[in-house]
C-alpha positions as CSV (number, residue, x, y, z in Angstrom):
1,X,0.0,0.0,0.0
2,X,1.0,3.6,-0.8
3,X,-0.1,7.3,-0.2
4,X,0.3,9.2,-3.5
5,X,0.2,13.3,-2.7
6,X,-1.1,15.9,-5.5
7,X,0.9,18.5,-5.1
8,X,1.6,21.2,-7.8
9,X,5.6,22.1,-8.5
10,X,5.5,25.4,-6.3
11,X,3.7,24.5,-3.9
12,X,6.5,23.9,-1.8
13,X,5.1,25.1,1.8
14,X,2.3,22.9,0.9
15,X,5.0,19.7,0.2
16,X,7.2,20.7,3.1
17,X,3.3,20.5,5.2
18,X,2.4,17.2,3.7
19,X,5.9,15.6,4.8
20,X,5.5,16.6,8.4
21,X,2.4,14.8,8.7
22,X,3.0,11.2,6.2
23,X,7.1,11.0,7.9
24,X,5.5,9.0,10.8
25,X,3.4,6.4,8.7
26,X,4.6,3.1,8.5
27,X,3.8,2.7,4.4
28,X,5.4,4.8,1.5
29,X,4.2,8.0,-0.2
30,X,5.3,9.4,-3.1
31,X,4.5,13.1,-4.8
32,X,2.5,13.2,-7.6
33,X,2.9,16.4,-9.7
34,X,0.2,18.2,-10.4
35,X,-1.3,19.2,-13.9
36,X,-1.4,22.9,-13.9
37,X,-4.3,24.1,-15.0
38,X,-4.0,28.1,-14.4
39,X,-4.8,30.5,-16.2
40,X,-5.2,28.0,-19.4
41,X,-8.6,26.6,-21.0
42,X,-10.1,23.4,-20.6
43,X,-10.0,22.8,-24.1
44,X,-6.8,23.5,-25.1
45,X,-4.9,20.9,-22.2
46,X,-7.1,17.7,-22.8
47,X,-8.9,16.6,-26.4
48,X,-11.0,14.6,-24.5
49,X,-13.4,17.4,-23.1
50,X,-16.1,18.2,-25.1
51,X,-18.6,21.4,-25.1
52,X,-21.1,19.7,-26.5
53,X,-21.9,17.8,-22.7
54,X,-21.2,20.3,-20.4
55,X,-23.6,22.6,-21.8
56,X,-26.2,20.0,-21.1
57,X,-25.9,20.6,-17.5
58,X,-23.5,24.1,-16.8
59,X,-24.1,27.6,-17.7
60,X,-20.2,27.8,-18.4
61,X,-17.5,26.3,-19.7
62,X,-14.9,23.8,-17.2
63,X,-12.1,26.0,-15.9
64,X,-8.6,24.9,-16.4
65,X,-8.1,24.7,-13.2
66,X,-10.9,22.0,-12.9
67,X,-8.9,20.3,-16.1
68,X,-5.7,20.1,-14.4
69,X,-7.3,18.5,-10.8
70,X,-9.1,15.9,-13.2
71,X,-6.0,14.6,-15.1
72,X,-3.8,15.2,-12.0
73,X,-6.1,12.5,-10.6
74,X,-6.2,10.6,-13.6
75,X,-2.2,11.0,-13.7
76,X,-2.2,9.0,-10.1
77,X,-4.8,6.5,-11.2
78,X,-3.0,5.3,-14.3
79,X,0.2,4.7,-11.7
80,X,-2.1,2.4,-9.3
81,X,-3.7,0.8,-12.3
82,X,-0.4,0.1,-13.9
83,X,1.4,-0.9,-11.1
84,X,1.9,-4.0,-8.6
85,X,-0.1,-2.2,-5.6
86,X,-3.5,-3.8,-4.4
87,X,-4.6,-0.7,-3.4
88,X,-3.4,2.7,-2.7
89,X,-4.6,6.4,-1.0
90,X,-4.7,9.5,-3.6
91,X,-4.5,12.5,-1.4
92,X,-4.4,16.6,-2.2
93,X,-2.2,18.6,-0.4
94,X,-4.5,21.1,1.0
95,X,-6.0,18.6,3.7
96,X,-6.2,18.6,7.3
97,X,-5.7,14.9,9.1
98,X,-8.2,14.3,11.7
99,X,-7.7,11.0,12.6
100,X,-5.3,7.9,12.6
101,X,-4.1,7.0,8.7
102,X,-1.6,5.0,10.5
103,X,-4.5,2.5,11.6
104,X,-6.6,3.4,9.0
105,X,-4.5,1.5,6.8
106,X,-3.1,-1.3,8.8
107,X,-7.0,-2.0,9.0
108,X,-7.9,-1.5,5.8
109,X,-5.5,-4.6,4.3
110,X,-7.9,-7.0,6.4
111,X,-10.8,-5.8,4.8
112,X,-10.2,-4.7,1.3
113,X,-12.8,-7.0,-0.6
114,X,-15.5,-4.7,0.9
115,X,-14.5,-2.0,-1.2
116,X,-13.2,-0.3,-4.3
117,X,-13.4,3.1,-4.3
118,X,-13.4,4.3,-0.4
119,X,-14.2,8.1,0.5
120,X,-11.0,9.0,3.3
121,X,-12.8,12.2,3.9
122,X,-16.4,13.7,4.1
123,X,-18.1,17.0,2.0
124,X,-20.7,17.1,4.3
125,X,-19.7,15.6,7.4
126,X,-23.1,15.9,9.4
127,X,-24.9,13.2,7.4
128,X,-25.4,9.8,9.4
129,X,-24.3,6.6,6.7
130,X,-25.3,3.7,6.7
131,X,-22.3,1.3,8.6
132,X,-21.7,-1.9,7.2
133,X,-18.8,-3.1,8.7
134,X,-16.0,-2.3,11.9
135,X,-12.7,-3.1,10.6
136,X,-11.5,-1.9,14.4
137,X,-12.1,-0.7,17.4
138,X,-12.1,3.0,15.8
139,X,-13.3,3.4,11.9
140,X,-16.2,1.7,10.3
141,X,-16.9,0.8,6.3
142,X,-20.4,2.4,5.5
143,X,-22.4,2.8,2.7
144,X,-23.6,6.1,1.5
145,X,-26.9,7.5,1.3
146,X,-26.2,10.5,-0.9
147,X,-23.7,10.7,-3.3
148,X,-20.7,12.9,-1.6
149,X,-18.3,15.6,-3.4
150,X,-14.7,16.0,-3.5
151,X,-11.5,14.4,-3.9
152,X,-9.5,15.7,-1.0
153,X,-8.8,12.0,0.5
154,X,-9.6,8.6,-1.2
155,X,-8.3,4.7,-1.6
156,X,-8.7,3.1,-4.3
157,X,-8.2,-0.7,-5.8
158,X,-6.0,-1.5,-8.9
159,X,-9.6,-2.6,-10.5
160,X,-11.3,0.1,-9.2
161,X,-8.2,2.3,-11.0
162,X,-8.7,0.7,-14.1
163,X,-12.7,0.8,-14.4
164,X,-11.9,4.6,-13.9
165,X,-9.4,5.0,-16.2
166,X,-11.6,2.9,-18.9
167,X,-14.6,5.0,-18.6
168,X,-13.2,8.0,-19.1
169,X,-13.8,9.0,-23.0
170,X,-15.2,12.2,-22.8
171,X,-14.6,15.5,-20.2
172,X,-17.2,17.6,-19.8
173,X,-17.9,17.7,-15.6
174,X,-15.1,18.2,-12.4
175,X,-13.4,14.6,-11.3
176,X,-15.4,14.5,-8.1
177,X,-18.9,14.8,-9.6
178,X,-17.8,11.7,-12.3
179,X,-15.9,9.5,-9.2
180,X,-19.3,9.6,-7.2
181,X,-21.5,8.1,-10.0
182,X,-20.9,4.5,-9.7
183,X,-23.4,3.8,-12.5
184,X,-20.6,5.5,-14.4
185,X,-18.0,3.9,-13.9
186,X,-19.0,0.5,-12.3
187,X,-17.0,0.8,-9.3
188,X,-18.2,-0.3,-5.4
189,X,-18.3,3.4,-3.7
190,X,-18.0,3.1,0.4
191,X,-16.9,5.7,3.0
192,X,-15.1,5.4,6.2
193,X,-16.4,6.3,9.0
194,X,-15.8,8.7,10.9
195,X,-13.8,10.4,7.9
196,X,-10.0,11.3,9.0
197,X,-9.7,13.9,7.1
198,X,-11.1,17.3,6.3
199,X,-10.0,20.0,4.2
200,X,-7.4,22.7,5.3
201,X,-9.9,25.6,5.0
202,X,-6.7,28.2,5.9
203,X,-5.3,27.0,3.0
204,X,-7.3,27.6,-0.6
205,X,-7.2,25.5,-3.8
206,X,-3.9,25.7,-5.8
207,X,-4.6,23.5,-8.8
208,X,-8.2,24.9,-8.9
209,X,-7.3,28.5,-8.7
210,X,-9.2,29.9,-11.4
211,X,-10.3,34.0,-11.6
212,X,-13.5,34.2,-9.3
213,X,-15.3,35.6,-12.7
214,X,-15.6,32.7,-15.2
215,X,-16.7,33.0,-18.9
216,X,-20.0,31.6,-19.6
217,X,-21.7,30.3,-22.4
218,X,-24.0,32.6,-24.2
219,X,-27.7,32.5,-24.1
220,X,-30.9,33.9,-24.9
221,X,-33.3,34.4,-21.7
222,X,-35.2,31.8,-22.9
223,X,-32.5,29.3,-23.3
224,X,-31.1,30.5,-20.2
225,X,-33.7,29.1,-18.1
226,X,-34.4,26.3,-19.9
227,X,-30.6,25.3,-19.1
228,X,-30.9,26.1,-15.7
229,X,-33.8,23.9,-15.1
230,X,-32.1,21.2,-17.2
231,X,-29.2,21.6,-14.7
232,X,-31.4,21.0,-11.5
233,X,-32.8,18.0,-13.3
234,X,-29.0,16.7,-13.6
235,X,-28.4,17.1,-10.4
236,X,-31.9,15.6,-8.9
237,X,-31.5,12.8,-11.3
238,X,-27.7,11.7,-10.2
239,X,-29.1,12.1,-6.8
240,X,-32.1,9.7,-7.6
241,X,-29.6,7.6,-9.1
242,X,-26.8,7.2,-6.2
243,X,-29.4,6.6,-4.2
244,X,-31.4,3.4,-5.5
245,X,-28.4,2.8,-8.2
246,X,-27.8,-1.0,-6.1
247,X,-31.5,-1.4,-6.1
248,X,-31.9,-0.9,-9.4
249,X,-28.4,-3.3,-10.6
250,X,-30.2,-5.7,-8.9
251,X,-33.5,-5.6,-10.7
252,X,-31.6,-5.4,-14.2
């Protein structure tokens, strides 16, 4: 098992952080650099986005900051997937550790058929899951209820890593809205709980760091509504569908 850290090239208090905290843990880590995204357009650092789905669902265009995390994260996945690791942690260097990593993972090698893709942290750490198993004394596997955002901390398999990797033929959303749609990508999503980590909020998004005023598409009023509704549809429907999405595999 291994740690890999996202960490853009100049981001060395950031690094110099991350060191202080992993120096203790009894597996490896390894940097990963970061795709820098800043200041370019989505467009022009990936021939796999495309336009034509991200107007189904935004009112502007993906940043390049947004670019850069997603194939920064890809960039990590295609080591796991192509390497001889079981399993490994993909971590950003703007988080906080609130719990024990340590034992995390020493506990996580007992149980790792219960999982693929395992959410290290929470986006919205007040909502109760649904535990399925202790793998100590301490953290819990559990089973989300609604799909959860970001990428700050996750583990992930080698076949988890390559279902990814596979599904990916198109770009058109940010990496942590496509890793929580399991219909998506066929992986099995699972949490641990109580997360053990949280994001730094002293410390802002460096790969993501895009100007606060974005270009957006242009629309008519009309067309401009219609989007917007077609965008809360999007997001009511990938709820409806993280939510019964093992119901309704089993049905098919």
């Amino acid at each position: 098992m291994k740690v890999f850290v996202i960490n853009l090239k100049d981001s060395v208090v950031r690094r110099k952080k991350c060191e202080q905290v992993l120096h203790g843990l009894d597996f490896p880590y390894e940097f990963v650099e970061a795709v820098d995204g800043r200041g370019k357009d989505a467009g022009e650092m990936s021939d796999l986005y495309t336009d034509r789905l991200r107007k189904v669902h935004s009112v502007r265009p993906m940043s390049g900051g947004e670019m850069g995390c997603f194939l920064s994260h890809l960039r990590v996945m295609e080591q796991i997937a192509n390497g001889d690791l079981p399993w490994a942690v993909i971590m950003e260097d703007d988080v906080k550790l609130v719990g024990d990593l340590n034992q995390l993972m020493h506990s996580l090698a007992v149980y790792e058929e219960h999982w693929e893709l395992l959410y290290l942290h929470r986006h919205i750490a007040s909502r109760k899951e649904v535990i399925e198993k202790a793998i100590d004394d301490h953290y819990s596997i559990a089973s989300l209820r609604y799909y959860d955002m970001g990428t700050q901390c996750y583990a992930v398999t080698k076949g988890a890593a390559r279902k990814f990797l596979d599904s990916i033929t198109e770009i058109h959303d940010a990496i942590d809205m496509v890793l929580c749609r399991p219909w998506f990508h066929g992986c099995v999503i699972r949490a641990i709980d109580p997360p053990i980590v949280c994001h730094a909020l002293e410390d802002e998004s460096t790969i993501q760091n895009d100007p606060p005023k974005l270009m957006r598409y242009e629309y008519d009023l009309l067309s401009l509504i219609f989007v917007k509704a077609r965008k809360k549809w999007w997001r009511l429907s990938n709820w409806i569908l993280f939510r019964y999405y093992a119901h309704i595999k089993k049905m098919i």
